[in-house]
N, C-alpha and C positions, 0 to 999 in steps of 0.2 A: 729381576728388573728387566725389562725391554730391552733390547739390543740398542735402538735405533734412540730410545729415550735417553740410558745410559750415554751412549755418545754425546748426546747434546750437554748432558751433566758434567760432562767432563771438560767442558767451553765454557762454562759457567764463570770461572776465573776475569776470566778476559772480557766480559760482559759490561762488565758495571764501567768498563776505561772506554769500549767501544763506541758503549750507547749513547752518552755525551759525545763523542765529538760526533759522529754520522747527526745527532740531532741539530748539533751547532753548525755543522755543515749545511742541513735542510732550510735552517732557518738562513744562514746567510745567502743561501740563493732563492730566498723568496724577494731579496732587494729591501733595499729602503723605504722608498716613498716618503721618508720624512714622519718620525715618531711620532711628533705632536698631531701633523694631517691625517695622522692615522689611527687616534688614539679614536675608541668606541667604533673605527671602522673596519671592516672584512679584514685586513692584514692582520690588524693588531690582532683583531681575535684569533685567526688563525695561528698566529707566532702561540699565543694565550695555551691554544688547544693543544697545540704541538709540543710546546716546553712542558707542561704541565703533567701529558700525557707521558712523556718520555719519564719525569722522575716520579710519577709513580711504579711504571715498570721499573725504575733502576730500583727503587725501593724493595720492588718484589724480586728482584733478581739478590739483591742484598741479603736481605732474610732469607731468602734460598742456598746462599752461601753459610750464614749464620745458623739456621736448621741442621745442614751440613756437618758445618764444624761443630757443633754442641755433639753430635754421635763421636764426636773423637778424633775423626776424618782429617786429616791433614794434606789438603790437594797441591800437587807441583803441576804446573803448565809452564811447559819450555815451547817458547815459542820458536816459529820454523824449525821443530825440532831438533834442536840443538842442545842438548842436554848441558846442564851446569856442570863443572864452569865454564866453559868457553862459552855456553851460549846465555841468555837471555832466558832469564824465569821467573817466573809470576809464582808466587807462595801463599797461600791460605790458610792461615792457622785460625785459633779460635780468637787469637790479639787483634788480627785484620780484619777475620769478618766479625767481631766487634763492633771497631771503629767503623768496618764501608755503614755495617747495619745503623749505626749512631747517625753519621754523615747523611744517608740519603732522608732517615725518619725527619731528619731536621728540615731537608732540603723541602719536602712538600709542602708544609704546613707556610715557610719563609717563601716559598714562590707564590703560593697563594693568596697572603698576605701582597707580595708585589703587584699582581693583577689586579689590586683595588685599585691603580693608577701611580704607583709607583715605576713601573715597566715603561712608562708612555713621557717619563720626564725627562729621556737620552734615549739616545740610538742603539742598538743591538743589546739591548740589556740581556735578554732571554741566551743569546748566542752565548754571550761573555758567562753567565750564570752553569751555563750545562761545558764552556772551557774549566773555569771553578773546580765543578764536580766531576770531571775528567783528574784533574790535576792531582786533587782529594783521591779520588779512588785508587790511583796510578799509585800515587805515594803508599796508600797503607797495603797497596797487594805485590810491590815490585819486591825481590829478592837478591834485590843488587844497590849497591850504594850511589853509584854514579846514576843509574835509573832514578833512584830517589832526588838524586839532585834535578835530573831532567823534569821531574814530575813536580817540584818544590818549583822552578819556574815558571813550567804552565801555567800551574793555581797561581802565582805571582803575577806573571801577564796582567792575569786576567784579576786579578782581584787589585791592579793599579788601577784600572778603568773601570770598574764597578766602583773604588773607591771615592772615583769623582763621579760618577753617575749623577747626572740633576746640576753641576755645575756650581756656582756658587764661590767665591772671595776666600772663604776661613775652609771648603773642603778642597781647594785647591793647596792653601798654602800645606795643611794637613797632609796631603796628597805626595806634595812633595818630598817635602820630608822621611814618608812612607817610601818612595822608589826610592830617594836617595839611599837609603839605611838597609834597603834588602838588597840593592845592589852592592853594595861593600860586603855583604856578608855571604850572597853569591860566592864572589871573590873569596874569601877566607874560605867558602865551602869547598872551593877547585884546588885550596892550600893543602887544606887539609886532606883532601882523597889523594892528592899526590902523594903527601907523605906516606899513607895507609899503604898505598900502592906500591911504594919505594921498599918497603922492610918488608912484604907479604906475595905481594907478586899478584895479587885477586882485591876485588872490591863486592866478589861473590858473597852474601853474608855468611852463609853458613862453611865455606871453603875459607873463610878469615876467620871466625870463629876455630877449627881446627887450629889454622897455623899460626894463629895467635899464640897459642900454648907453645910452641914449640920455637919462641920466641930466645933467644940465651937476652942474658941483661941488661947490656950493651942496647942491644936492637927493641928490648920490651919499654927504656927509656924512653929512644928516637919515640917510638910508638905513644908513649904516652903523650909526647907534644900533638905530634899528630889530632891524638883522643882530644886533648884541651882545645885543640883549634875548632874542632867538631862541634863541642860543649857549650862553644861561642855562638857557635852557627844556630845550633840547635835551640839554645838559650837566648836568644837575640828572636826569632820563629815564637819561642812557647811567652817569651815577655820575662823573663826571671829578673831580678836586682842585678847589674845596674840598666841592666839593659830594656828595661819596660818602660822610658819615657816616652818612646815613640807610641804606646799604643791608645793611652786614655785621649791625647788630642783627635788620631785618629777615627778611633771606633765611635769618640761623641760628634765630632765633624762629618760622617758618613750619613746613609740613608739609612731608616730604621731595620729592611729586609735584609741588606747589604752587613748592617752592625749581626745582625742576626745570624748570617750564616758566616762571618767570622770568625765567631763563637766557636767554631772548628777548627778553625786555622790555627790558634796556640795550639792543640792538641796533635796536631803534626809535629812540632816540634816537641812534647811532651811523649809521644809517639816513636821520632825516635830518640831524644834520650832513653827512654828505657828498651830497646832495640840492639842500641852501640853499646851504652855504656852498663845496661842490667843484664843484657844478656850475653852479648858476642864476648863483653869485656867481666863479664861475671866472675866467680869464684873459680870455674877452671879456668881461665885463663892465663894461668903461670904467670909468670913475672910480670906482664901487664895486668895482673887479678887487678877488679876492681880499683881501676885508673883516676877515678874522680869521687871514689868515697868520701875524702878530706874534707870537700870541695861543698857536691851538692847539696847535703844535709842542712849547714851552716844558711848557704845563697838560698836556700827555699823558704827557712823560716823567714831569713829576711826580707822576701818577698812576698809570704805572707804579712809581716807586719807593714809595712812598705804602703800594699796594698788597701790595706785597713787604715791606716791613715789617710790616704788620700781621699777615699772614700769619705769616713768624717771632714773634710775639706773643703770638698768638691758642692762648689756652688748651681750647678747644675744637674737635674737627675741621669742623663743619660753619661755623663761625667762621674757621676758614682757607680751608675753598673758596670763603667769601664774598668775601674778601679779595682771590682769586687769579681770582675774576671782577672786579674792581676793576682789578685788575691787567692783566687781559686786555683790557679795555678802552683802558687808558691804548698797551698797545702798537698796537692795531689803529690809533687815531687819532693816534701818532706817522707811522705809516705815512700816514694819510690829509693830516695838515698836512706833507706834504714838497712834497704837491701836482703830483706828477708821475703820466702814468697807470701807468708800472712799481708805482711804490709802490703808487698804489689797488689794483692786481692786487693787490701783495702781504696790502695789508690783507684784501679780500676773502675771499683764502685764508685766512688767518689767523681772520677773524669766522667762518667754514665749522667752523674746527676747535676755537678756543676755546669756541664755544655748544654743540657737543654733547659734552667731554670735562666742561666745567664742571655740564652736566643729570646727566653719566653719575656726576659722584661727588657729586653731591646727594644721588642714589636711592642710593649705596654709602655713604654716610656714615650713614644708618639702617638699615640692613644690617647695617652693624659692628657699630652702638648697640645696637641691641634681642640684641645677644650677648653685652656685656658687662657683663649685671647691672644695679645700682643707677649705675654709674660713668656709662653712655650713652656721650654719644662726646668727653667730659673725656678730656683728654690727663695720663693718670694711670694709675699702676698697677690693672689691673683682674684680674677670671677670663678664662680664655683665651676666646677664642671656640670655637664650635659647628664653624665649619668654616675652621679657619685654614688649609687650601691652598690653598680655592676663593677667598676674602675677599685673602689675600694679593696671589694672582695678579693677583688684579682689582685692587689696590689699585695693585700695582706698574708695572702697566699703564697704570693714570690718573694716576700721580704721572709718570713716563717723558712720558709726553705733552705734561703738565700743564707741566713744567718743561724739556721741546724736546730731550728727546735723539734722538739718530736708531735707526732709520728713521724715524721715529713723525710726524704729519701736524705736531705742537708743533714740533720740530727744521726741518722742510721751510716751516714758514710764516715763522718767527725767519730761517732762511737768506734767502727771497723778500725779508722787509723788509731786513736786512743788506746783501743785492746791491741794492736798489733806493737804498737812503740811500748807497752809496759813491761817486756822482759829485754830492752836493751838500756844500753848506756845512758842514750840521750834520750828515757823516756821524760826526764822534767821537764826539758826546754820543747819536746815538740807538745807536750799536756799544755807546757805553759801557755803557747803559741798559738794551738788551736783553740784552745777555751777563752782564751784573750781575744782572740780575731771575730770568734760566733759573738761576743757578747758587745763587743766596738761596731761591730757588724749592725748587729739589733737596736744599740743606740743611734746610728746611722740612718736606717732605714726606718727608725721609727722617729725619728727629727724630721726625716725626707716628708712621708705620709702626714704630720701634723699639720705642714705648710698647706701640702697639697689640698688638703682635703677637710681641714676645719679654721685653718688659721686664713680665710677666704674675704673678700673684698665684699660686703650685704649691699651696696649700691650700684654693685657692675650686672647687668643681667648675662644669664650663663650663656656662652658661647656655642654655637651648634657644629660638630664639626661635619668637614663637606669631604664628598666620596662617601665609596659605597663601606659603610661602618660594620656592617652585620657581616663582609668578608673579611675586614680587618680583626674583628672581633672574633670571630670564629678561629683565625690560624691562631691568635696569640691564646686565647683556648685550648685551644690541642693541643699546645705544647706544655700550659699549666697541666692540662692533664694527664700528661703522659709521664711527669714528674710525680702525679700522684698512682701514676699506674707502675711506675721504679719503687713506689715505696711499699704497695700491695704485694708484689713481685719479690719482693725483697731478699726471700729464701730461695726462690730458684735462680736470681741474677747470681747471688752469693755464692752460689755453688759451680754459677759456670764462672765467673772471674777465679776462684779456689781453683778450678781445675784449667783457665788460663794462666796463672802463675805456677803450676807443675809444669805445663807443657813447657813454656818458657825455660825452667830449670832443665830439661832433658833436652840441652844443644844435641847431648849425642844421635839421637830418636831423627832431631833436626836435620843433623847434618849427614845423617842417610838416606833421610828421605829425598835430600836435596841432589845428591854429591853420586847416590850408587846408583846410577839408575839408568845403566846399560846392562840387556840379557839378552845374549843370542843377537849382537847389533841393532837393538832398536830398542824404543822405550816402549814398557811391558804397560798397559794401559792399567792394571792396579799392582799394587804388589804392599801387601801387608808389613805393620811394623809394630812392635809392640813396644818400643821403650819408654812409650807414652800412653793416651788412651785411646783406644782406636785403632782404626788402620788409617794408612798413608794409599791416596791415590794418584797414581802419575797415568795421567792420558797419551795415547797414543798418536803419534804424527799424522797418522794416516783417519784418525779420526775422523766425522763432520758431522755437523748437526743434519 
């Protein structure tokens, strides 16, 4: 490989955190002008071209990392060279660039979607949008837990004010409730890193992972409080039982792009419980082994079924996809408290397919709406829509998905957890759980579509909706399709989640890559590791692109 290219490879880390803010930066010193004065004119488009442009690069920079890690490749960048733990490091395994590659594929298709004039109903949307994806990527590539908190903020900032974006009585009150509820658990998050910090002396992951083990009883107890106070944190972020009230008022009170890239946001907290408590707190962890085993299994189904009920409930559509994110959650973490690495495959796959079927009928839930007149998207007799073959098709697509029929990537990830849970204990209750939840699901979403789409007003004429529709139509597209490109894919994604639940299992592999990585006073810019697959690359200080 190139010297000079090589280099640049090895910055690669710190890219996808960069490029959001320098672009949120750009965009804030282009000024205001006044979003509405501005909308269709030279700023706006500009802000348009600018945002736009930046997350397709973070895109390409994502799968560059993700390319990367599928060779096995496990990158550390310690930043101002400071090598872990004392200093600051950024970690790329194949669990991270996963998730960055998840996060940004979503981010284009959902900004693009915004640009039909969504971007133009508040000020700095585009700025606040690429904070978001800053926050997002920080979170899945940091190597530190207090980092993790600093980066859980960012994306929180900014996804207060994206929250209320466009303004409005019922996304205020929503709104509120949303800061109130993440700022308390902020707070429990600084509770609980204290504790971690108090019995360990590091908040480094892979240097606590070590001394976790080496915990005597006494201290693996303190520790376990600690772990529960985390589980809150993290649980309260992903939406689990009981703590998911907050999110169906929110995510139906927001804006449709905004709901959309949301759809991420549990997955940080889904992100790191399986982080703290799958892997740091895994089976070597001695006396802290597996801290929340008891715990999470039970609170997942519950929140699957939770979920699935609300859903059959929910008198509104975009009220029910909240719910069936709710839902999707509780299966993913059913999967992940079995605590085996089959199952973590399975979840992974599962988190791959639920985050983008969940953005894709966000963006179609307003699609419907803005067709059906005064009604929105009230599950109620309305006027027909504008275009009910194309609105159908797509609907029946995302409901199919949504609710695991086959071929469909829903049905292939339900199957994954199912074979994964058939040689443990609690295979009944999660069989019961899932197969219950796909088919409450189906009658849900097939109640939802009758209203919509045949149980219609013959005297109303159909409503035309305003903006530009062939853009809206196009992102909520891409994202149906890319859930049909998860289920084409299906044996290669399969294989790289398989080989991200190994890696995960080899803390050791981990925490050398992380922990030894001084030779001859300076970090050696690659240095091979086989505990896992691949080699480990650690970049040199003196590097530059």
């Amino acid at each position: 490989m190139n010297p000079e290219f090589s280099s640049l490879w090895t910055h690669l880390p710190i890219l996808p955190v960069l490029l959001p803010l320098f672009t949120a930066a750009a965009l804030l010193l282009m000024g205001d002008g006044g979003s509405q004065a501005s909308h269709g004119g030279t700023l706006l488009r500009r802000r348009r071209l600018l945002s736009l442009g930046s997350a397709v690069l973070g895109a390409a920079l994502a799968w560059g990392l993700l390319w990367q890690a599928a060779q096995g490749t496990l990158t550390v960048y310690p930043l101002g060279g400071w090598p872990a733990p004392y200093g600051i490091v950024l970690v790329v395994d194949r669990l991270s660039a996963m998730m960055l590659a998840l996060t940004w594929t979503i981010a284009v298709p959902v900004l693009w979607y915004a640009t039909g004039g969504w971007d133009a109903h508040g000020r700095y949307f585009h700025a606040l949008y690429q904070f978001q994806l800053m926050g997002l990527s920080g979170a899945f590539v940091t190597g530190d837990l207090f980092n993790l908190f600093v980066f859980f903020e960012v994306l929180l900032i900014a996804s207060y004010v994206l929250m209320v974006h466009g303004q409005g009585r019922e996304r205020m009150r929503a709104g509120l409730q949303y800061v109130v509820l993440n700022l308390v658990a902020s707070g429990l998050f600084l509770i609980g890193l204290a504790l971690v910090y108090a019995l360990t002396g590091t908040l480094n992951m892979a240097d606590l992972a070590v001394r976790v083990a080496q915990l005597d009883p006494m201290q693996a107890a303190l520790f376990k409080t600690g772990a529960m106070v985390l589980l809150v944190v993290f649980g309260l972020k992903a939406a689990i039982a009981p703590l998911y009230l907050w999110l169906p008022a929110t995510y139906a009170a927001t804006s449709a792009p905004v709901a959309a890239l949301f759809a991420i946001m549990t997955k940080v907290g889904v992100y790191s419980i399986i982080r703290v408590h799958a892997v740091i707190l895994g089976e070597d962890a001695g006396h802290a082994a597996l801290a929340v085993q008891a715990w999470l299994l039970p609170v997942a189904l519950t929140t699957t079924v939770l979920g699935v009920l609300g859903a059959l409930a929910a008198h509104g559509l975009a009220r029910l996809v909240a719910y069936l994110t709710v839902a999707s959650v509780g299966t993913i973490l059913a999967a992940v408290g079995l605590f085996t690495p089959a199952a973590l495959s399975a979840a992974l796959y599962y988190l791959l397919h639920s985050t983008l079927i969940v953005a894709a009928l966000f963006l179609l839930v307003e699609l419907v709406a803005s067709q059906r007149g005064t009604a929105g998207d009230r599950l109620q007799p309305a006027a027909p829509v504008a275009q009910p073959f194309l609105l159908g098709l797509m609907t029946l697509l995302g409901a199919a998905s949504a609710a695991g029929l086959p071929p469909l990537p829903g049905f292939l990830g339900k199957l994954m957890v199912l074979q994964s849970a058939a040689a443990t204990p609690a295979h009944a209750w999660v069989w019961a759980v899932v197969l219950g939840a796909g088919f409450f699901t189906l009658v849900g979403l097939a109640r939802a579509g009758s209203i919509l789409f045949w149980n219609v007003l013959p005297d109303t004429s159909p409503h035309t909706p305003a903006g530009s529709s062939a853009r809206l139509t196009t992102a909520t597209l891409g994202l149906l399709a890319l859930s049909l490109v998860l289920a084409a894919a299906a044996a290669p994604v399969k294989r790289y989640t398989d080989a991200t639940a190994a890696q995960l299992a080899d803390q050791g592999a981990y925490a050398r890559a992380v922990l030894d990585s001084l030779e001859g006073g300076r970090i050696p810019s690659t240095r091979p590791y086989r505990g896992g697959e691949g080699e480990v690359r650690l970049p040199a200080p003196g590097d530059s692109p």
